[in-house]
C-alpha positions in Angstrom: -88.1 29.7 -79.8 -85.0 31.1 -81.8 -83.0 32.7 -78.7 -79.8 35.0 -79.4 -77.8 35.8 -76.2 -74.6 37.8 -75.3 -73.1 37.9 -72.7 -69.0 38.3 -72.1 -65.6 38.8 -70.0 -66.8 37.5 -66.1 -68.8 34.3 -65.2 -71.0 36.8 -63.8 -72.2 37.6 -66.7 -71.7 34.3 -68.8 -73.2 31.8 -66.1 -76.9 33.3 -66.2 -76.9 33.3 -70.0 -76.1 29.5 -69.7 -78.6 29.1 -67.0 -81.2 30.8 -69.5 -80.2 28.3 -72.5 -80.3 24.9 -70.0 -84.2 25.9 -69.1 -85.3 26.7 -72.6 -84.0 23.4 -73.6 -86.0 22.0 -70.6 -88.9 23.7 -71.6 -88.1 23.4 -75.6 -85.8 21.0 -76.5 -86.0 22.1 -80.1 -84.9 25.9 -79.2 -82.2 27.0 -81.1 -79.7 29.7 -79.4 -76.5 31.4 -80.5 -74.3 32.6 -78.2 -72.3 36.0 -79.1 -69.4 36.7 -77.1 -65.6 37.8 -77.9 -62.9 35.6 -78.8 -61.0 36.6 -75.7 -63.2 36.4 -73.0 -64.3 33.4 -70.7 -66.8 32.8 -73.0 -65.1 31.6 -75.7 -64.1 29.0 -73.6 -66.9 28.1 -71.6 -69.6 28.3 -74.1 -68.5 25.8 -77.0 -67.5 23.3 -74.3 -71.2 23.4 -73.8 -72.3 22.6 -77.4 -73.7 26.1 -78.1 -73.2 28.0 -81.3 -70.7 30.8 -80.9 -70.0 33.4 -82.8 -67.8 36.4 -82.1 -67.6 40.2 -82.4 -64.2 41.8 -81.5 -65.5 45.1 -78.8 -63.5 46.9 -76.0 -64.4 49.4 -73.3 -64.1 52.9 -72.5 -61.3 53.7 -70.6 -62.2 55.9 -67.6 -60.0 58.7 -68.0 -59.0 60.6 -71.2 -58.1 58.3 -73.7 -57.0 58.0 -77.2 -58.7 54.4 -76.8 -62.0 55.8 -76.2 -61.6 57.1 -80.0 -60.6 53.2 -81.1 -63.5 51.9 -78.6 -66.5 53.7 -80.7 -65.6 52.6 -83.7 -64.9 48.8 -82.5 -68.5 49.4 -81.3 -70.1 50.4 -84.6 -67.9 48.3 -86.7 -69.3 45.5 -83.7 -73.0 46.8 -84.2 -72.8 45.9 -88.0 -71.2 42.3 -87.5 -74.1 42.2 -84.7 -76.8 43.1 -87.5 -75.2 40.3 -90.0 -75.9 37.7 -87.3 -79.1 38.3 -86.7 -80.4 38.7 -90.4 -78.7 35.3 -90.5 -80.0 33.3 -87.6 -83.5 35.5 -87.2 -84.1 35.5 -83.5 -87.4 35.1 -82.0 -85.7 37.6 -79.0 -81.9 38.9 -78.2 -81.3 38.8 -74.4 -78.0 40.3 -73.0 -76.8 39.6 -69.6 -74.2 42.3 -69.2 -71.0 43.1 -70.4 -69.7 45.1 -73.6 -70.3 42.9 -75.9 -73.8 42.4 -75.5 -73.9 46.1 -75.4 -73.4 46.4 -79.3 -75.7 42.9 -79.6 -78.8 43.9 -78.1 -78.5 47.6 -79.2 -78.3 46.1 -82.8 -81.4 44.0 -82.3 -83.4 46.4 -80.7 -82.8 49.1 -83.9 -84.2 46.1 -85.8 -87.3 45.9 -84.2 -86.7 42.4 -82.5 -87.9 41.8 -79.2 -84.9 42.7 -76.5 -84.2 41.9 -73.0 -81.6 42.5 -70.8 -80.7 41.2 -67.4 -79.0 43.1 -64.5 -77.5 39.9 -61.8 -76.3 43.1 -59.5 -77.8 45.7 -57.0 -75.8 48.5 -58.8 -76.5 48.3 -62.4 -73.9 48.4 -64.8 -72.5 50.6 -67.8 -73.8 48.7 -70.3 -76.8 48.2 -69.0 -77.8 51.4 -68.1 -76.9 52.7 -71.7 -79.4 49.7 -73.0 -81.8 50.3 -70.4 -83.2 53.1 -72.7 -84.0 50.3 -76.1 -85.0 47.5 -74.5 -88.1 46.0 -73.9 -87.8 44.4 -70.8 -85.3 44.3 -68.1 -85.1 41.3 -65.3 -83.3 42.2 -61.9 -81.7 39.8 -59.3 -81.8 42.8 -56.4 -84.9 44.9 -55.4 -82.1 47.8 -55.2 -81.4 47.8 -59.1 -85.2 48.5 -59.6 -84.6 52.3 -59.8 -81.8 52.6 -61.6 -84.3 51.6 -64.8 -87.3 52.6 -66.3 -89.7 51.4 -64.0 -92.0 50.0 -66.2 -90.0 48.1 -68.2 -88.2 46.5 -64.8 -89.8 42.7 -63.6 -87.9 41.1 -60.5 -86.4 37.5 -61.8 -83.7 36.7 -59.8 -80.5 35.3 -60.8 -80.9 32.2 -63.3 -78.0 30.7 -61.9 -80.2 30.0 -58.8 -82.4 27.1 -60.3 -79.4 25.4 -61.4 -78.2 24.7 -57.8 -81.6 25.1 -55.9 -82.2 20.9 -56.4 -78.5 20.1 -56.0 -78.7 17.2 -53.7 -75.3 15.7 -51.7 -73.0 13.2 -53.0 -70.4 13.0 -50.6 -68.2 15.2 -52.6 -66.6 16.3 -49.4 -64.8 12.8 -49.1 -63.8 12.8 -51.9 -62.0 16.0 -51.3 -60.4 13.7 -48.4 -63.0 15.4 -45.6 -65.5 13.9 -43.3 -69.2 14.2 -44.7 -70.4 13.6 -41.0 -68.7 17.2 -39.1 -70.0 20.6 -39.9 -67.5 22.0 -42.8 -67.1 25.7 -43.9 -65.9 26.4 -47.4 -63.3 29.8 -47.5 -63.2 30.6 -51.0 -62.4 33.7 -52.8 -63.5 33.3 -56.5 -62.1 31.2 -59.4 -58.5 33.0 -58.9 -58.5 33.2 -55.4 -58.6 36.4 -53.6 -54.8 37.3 -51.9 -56.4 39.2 -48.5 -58.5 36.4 -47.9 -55.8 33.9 -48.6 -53.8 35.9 -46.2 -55.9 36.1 -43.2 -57.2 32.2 -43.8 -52.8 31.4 -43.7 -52.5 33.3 -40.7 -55.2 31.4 -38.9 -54.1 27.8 -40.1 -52.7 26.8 -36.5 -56.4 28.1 -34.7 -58.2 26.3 -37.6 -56.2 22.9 -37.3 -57.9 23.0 -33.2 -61.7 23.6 -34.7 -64.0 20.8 -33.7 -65.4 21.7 -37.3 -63.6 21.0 -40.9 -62.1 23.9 -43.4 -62.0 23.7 -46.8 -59.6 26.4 -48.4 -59.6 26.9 -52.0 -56.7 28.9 -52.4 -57.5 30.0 -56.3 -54.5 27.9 -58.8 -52.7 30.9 -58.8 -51.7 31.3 -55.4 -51.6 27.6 -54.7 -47.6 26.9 -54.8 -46.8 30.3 -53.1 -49.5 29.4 -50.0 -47.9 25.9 -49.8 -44.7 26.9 -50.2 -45.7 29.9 -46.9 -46.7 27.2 -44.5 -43.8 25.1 -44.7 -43.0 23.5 -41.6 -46.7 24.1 -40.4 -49.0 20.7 -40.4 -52.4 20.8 -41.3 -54.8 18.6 -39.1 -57.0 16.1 -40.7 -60.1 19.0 -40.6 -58.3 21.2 -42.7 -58.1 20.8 -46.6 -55.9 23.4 -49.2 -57.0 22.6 -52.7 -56.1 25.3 -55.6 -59.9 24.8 -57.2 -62.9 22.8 -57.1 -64.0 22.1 -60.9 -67.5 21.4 -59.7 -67.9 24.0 -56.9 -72.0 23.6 -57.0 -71.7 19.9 -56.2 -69.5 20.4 -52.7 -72.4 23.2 -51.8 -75.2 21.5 -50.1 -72.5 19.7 -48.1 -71.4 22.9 -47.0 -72.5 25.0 -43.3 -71.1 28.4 -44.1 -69.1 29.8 -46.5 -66.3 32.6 -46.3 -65.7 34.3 -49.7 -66.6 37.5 -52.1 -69.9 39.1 -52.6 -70.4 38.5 -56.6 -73.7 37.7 -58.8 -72.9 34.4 -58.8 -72.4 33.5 -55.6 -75.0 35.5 -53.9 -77.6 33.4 -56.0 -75.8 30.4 -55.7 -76.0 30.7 -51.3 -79.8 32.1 -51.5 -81.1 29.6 -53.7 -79.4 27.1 -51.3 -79.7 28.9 -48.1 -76.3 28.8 -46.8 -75.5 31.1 -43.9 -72.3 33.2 -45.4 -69.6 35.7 -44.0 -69.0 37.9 -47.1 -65.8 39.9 -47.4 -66.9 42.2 -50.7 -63.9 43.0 -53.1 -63.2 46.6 -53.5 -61.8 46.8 -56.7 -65.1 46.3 -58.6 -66.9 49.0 -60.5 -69.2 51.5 -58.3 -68.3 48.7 -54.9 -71.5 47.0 -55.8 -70.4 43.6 -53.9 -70.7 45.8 -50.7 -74.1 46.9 -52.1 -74.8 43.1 -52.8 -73.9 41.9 -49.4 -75.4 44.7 -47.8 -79.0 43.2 -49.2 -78.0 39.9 -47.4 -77.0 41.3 -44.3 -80.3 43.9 -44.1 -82.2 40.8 -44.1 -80.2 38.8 -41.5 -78.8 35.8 -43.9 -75.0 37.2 -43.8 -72.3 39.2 -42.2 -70.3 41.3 -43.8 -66.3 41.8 -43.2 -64.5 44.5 -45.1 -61.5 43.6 -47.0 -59.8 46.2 -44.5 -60.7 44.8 -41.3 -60.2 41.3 -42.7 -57.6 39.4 -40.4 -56.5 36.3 -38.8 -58.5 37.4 -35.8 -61.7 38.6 -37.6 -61.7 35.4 -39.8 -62.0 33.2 -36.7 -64.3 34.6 -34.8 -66.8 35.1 -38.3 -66.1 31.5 -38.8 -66.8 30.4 -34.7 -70.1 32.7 -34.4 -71.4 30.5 -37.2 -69.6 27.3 -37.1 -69.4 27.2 -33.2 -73.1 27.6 -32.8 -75.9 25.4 -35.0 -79.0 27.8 -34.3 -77.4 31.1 -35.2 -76.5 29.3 -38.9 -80.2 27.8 -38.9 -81.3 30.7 -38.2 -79.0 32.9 -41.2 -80.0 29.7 -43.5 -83.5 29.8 -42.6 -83.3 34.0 -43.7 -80.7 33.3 -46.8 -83.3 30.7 -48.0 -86.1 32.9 -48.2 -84.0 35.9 -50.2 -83.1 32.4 -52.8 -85.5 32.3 -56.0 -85.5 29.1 -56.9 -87.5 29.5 -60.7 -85.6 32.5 -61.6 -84.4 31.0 -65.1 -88.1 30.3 -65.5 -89.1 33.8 -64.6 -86.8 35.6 -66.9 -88.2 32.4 -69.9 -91.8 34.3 -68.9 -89.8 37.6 -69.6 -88.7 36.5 -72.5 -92.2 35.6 -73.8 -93.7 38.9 -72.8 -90.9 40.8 -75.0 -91.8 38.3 -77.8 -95.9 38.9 -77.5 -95.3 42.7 -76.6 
């Protein structure tokens, strides 16, 4: 299979495309794939460290109020849809897949007025711009959450899951939590609010330092690297007991995972397939500065089916983070039993399921 993907600006977006790519090889390891992305997102990063052809288009978005940039932002997407065209008369893809952002907007769109197979894949319950607007030229769309299903043409729409899931489902443990300096023996709950941290949850999680030092279970507090010196610098005087561990970022967050009884942290794609797949019992605090609140939507579809709870950023405090944390952490059969419900939500083959996606476009 000759497999173009786009998919730019979050990990959100990025980390199912790579998931995609590492079970084609699995399946095919003479594939070939070309990444498209833009030279300033995290792709441009992320991708060549992985060996993957990357090539570039240069796209923005549409401002959400009256803007002279909207003007600039159509004709960086049909200047965009050309560059897309040139690449794929080049590299003559068996299918294009997008997995969400703008660029794969102008990518996809491009291949699909080609006449080559397309697919797109929506990792959220509320689906979004780009999406929607490709939604209409596609021909097929893979979901992650029963709740995106009508948001699309229903017949184009086949339930997937998140790709990222297969990629941690088999993680097994390797005493990652040592070396992190914790016990790998004592029930340990991982407080983490994405890549850069989130400052409410940071907050609360400083606030209730002295309570968690007296837990007779560990903490492990990724503070994000940006906030790292300031949240050191804030506890000064205050000691941290030997349960307790502040570390700016975990490289390899999926390895520390199936060491981990229940996590504290933000609502995204990502994560939500990451916990399923494992079935990790999870207290999710949903950011509210995403577009259309879909984390609340997201952890709302975990909590509906009893494998999370859900604390708003507003009501997030010292007080509210401790007695999330000792519901869980305080009592073994109420996390079985969130596990047990958080496993079952968890699909496993979802990179193979969107591959058999893939194959349907291509034989449509």
């Amino acid at each position: 299979m000759r497999l173009m993907i786009s998919g730019g600006g979050t990990g959100g977006h990025i980390y199912p495309a790579l998931a995609l790519i590492d079970a084609l090889k699995a399946h095919d390891p003479q594939a070939e794939v070309l990444y498209v992305g833009t030279h300033r997102g995290l792709e441009s990063r992320i991708v060549p460290e992985r060996g993957i052809d990357f090539k570039t288009i240069k796209i923005q978005g549409f401002k959400r109020s009256l803007s002279l940039q909207n003007v600039k932002t159509v004709w960086l997407f049909l200047k965009s849809v050309g560059t897309a065209r040139k690449y794929i008369k080049a590299f003559k893809p068996d299918v294009v897949v997008g997995t969400g952002g703008y660029v794969s907007g102008a990518v996809v769109f491009a291949a699909s007025q080609m006449h080559i197979p397309t697919v797109i894949h929506e990792q959220n319950s509320v689906v979004g711009v780009t999406n929607k607007f490709l939604s209409h030229f596609v021909d097929k769309i893979g979901i992650s959450f029963e709740s995106a299903r009508s948001q699309f043409p229903a017949k184009k729409v086949v339930m997937t899951g998140n790709p990222r899931a297969q990629q941690v489902a088999n993680i097994e443990k390797t005493a990652a939590l040592k070396g992190l300096g914790l016990q790998d023996d004592q029930p340990t709950a991982l407080i983490f609010g994405g890549s850069r941290g989130a400052a409410r949850i940071n907050q609360a999680t400083v606030a209730a330092i002295s309570e968690l030092n007296q837990r007779p279970y560990q903490t492990l507090f990724v503070t994000g690297q940006v906030h790292y010196d300031k949240i050191k610098n804030g506890l000064g005087q205050t000691p941290l007991a030997p349960n307790v561990k502040i570390v700016p970022y975990i490289k390899n967050m999926p390895a520390i995972l199936p060491e981990i009884e229940t996590i504290l942290g933000r609502a995204g794609a990502t994560s939500i397939a990451e916990i399923t797949a494992l079935g990790i019992p999870s207290i999710l605090v949903p950011s509210p500065y995403v577009t259309n609140d879909h984390q609340t939507k997201n952890a709302q579809s975990l909590v509906d089916a009893g494998a999370a709870q859900l604390v708003k950023e507003a009501d997030l405090t010292a007080a509210t983070l401790l007695t999330a944390l000792d519901s869980l952490m305080l009592h073994a059969d109420a996390r079985q039993t969130m596990a047990k419900h958080a496993k079952q939500l968890g699909m496993p083959d979802a990179a193979d399921q969107l591959l058999n996606v893939l194959e349907a476009a291509i034989n449509r």
